[in-house]
C-alpha positions in Angstrom: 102.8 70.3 67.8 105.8 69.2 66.7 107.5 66.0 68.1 111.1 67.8 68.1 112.1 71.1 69.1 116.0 72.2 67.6 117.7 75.1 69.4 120.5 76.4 67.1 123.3 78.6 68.5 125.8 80.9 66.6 128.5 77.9 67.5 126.2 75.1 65.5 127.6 74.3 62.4 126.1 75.1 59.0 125.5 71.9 58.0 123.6 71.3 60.8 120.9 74.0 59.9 118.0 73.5 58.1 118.1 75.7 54.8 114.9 77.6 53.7 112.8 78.3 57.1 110.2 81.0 57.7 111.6 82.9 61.1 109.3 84.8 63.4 112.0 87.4 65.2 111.9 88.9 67.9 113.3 89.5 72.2 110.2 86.9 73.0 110.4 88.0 76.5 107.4 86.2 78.1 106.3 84.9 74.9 103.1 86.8 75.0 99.8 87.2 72.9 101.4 90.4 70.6 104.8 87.7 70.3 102.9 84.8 69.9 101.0 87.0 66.8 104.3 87.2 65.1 105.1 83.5 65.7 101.3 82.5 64.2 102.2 84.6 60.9 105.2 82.7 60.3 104.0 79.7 61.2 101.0 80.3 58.7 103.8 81.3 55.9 105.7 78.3 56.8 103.1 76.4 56.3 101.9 77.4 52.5 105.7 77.6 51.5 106.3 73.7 53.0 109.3 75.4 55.3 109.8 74.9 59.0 109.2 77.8 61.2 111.7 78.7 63.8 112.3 81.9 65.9 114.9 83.9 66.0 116.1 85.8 69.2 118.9 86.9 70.7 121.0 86.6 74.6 121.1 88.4 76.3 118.3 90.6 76.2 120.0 93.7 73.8 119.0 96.4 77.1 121.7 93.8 79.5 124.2 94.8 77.1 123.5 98.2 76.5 122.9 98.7 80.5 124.6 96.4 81.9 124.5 98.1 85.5 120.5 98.7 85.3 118.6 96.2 86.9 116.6 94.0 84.1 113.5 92.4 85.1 113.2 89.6 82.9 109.8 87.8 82.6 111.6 84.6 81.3 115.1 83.1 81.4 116.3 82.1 78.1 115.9 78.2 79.0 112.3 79.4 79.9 111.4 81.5 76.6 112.5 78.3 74.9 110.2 76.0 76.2 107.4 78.6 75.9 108.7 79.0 71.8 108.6 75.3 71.8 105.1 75.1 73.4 103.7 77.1 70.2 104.8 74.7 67.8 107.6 76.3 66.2 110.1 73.7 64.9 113.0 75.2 67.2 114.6 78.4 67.6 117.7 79.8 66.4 119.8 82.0 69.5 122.1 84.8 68.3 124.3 86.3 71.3 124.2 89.7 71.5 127.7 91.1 72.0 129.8 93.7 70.8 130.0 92.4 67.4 126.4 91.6 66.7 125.5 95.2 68.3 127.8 96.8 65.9 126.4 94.9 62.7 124.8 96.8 60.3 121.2 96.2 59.8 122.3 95.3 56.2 125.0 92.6 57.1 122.8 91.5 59.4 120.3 90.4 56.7 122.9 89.1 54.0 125.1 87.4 56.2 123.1 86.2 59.4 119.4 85.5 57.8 120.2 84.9 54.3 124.1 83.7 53.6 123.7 81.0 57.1 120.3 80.5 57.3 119.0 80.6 54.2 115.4 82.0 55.4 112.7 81.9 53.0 110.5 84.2 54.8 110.1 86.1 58.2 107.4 87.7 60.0 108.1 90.4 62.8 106.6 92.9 64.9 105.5 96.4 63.9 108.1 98.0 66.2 111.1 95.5 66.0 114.6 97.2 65.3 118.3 95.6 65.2 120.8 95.9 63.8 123.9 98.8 64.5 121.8 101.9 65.5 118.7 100.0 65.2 118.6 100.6 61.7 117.0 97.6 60.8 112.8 97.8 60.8 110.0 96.4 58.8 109.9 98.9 56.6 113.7 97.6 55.4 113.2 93.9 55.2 109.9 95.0 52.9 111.9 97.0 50.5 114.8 93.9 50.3 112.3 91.1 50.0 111.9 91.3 46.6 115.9 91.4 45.4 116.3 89.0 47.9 113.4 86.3 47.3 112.0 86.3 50.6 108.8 87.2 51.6 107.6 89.3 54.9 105.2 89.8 57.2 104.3 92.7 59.5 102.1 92.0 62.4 100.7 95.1 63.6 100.2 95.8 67.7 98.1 93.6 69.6 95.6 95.1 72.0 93.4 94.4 75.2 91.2 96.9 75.9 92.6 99.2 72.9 95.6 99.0 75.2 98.8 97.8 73.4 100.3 94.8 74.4 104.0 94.6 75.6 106.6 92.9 77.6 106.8 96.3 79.6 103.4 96.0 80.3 103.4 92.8 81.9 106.5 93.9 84.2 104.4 96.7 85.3 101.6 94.6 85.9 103.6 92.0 88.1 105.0 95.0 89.9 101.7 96.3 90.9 100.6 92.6 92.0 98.0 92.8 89.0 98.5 89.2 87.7 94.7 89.1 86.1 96.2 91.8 83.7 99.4 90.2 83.4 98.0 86.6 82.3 95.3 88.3 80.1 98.5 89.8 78.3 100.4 86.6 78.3 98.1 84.1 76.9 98.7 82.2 80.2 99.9 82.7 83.3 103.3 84.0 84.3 105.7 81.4 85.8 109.5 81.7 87.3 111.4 77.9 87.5 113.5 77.5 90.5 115.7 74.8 92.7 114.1 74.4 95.9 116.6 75.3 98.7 116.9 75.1 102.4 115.4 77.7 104.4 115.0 78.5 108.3 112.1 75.7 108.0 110.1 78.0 110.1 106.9 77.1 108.5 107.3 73.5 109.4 106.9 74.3 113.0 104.2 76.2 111.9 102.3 73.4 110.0 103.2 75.3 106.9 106.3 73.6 105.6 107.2 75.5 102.4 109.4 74.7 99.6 111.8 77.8 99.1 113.1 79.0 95.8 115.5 82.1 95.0 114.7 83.8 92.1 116.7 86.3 90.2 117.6 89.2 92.5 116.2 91.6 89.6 112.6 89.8 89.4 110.2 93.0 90.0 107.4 90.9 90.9 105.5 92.6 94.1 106.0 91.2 97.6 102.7 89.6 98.8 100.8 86.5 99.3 99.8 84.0 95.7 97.7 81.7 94.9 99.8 78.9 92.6 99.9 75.9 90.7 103.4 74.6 91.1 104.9 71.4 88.3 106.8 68.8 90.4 107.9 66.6 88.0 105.4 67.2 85.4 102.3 67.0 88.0 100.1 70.0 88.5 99.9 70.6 92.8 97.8 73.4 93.7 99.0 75.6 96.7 99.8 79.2 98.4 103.0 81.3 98.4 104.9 84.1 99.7 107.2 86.3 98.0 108.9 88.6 99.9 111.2 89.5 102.8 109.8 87.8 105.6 108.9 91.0 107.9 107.8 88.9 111.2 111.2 87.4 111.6 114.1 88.3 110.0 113.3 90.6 106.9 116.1 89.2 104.8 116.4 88.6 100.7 113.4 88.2 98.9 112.4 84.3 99.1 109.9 82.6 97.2 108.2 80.5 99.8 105.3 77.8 98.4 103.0 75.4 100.5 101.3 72.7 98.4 98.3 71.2 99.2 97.6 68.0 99.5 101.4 67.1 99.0 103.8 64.7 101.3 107.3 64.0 100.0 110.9 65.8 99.8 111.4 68.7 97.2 115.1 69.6 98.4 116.8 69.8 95.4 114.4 69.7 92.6 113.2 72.2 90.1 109.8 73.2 90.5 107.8 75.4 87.6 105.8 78.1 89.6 102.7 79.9 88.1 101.1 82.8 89.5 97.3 82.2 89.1 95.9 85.3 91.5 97.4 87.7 94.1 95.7 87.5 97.3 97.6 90.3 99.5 100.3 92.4 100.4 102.8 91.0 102.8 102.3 92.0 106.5 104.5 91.8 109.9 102.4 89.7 112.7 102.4 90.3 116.2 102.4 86.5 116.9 102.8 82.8 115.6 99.5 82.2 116.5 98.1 85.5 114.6 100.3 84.6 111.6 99.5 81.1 111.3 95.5 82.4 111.6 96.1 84.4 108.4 98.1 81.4 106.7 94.9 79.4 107.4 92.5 82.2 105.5 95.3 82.6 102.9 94.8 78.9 101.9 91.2 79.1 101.8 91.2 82.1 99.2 93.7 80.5 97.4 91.9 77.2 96.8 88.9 79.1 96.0 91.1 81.0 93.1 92.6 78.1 91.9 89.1 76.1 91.8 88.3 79.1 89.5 91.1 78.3 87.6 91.2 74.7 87.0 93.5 74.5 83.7 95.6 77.8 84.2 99.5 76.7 83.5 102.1 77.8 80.7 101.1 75.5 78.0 105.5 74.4 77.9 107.4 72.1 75.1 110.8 70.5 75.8 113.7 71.2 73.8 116.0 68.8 72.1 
């Protein structure tokens, strides 16, 4: 892997981007086996042409600005999908806002002024079914018949299938939704994981003997309410434990918290940012009659969790750090 990971934006200067890289192109969302694919093809033409390989993909995600009132359920937050890019190897990423005037671009500026006239790409690799530019115009089958007039070579990587079922970010959302995170990690390579601040809550499950480190994710995250098993990063060590995501139906049946007990863990999270992966769903969240009844099911919880996560022993996001 490489030692340094460069992010460049639309506002870095031109001087300050390295002429003649391979791209990989793409949304990324998740960073997933078919993405990861397209990232391996450029990496492998980077490689034989002595370029560095960077990715190039664009915030927001093109459906927040074409739908800006439909709820988006994004697998990764851009700071997130970089670290996942830079856990692959790539030698950084370049980050194109999508606004107005990139989404009404021609697919054909697009190329001449925004790959070739300020990056200067030598090559690019990208996904059987990626379009951009104005109208979606832009596809494989374009950047194949400009290569040659242009000098650059390309690479189409076809779909990437599990159980001859194609691969895709919509996939893995459905997954998630349906609690299925087996199916969801198989199509991610890894597992899935959400970064959050840990906040204050009613500290109910310290009077419980449960004390729980409470994140809010995005209000849009489709993942299904129920009971996880987890491995949880607190500063860069690995803590196995059990979590609840959901609305808290036994007491107050508020906003969806993300609620995580760690094993085997004393000290104060308030405050820091904890990287959360979802190793196995264990059950659907359930109103008790009684503490006593709850805390009962909180015990069994923990059990089947430690036994998944036993079964799991090495399961995180394999992450890089950016700068």
């Amino acid at each position: 892997m490489t030692s340094s990971f460069t992010v460049i934006r639309d506002t870095t200067p031109a001087d300050a981007i390295p002429r003649g890289a391979v791209i990989a192109m793409g949304n990324f969302d998740g960073v997933h086996l078919g993405h990861r694919a397209v990232i391996a093809s450029a990496q492998q033409m980077a490689r034989r042409l002595g370029k560095p390989a960077f990715a190039v993909t664009f915030e927001p995600h093109p459906r927040k600005f074409f739908s800006p009132h439909t709820p988006q359920f994004r697998l990764t937050s851009e700071a997130d999908k970089l670290r996942l890019l830079a856990g692959t190897g790539l030698d950084g990423a370049v980050v194109m806002t999508f606004d107005a005037e990139r989404a009404g671009t021609s697919a054909q500026d697009f190329i001449n002024h925004d790959l070739m006239a300020r990056l200067g790409i030598s090559g690019i690799a990208i996904g059987y079914d990626f379009h951009f530019g104005k109208g979606r115009v832009g596809s494989p089958a374009l950047l194949r018949s400009e290569a040659p007039k242009l000098g650059i070579e390309v690479e189409v990587q076809p779909h990437v299938d599990i159980d001859e079922r194609p691969i895709s970010s919509t996939a893995i959302r459905m997954a998630l939704a349906e609690g299925q995170i087996a199916e969801a990690t198989a199509m991610l390579g890894g597992p899935w994981f959400v970064t959050g601040e840990v906040v204050h809550g009613e500290k109910r499950g310290r009077d419980l003997g449960y004390p729980t480190a409470n994140l809010r994710l995005d209000p849009q995250c489709g993942l299904r309410h129920g009971i996880y098993a987890v491995r949880v990063a607190v500063d860069g060590r690995p803590y196995d434990g059990v979590a609840s995501f959901g609305r808290r139906p036994t007491f107050d049946n508020g906003a969806p918290l993300l609620e995580i007990f760690l094993f085997d863990f004393r000290g104060d999270l308030y405050g820091k940012v904890l990287d959360v992966a979802f190793i196995a769903y264990l059950r659907d969240e359930m109103k008790f009659d009684s503490a006593e009844a709850l805390v009962r099911q909180m015990d069994d919880d923990s059990a089947k969790a430690r036994a998944a996560l036993a079964a799991a022993p090495d399961a995180f996001p394999k992450l890089g750090r950016i700068g």
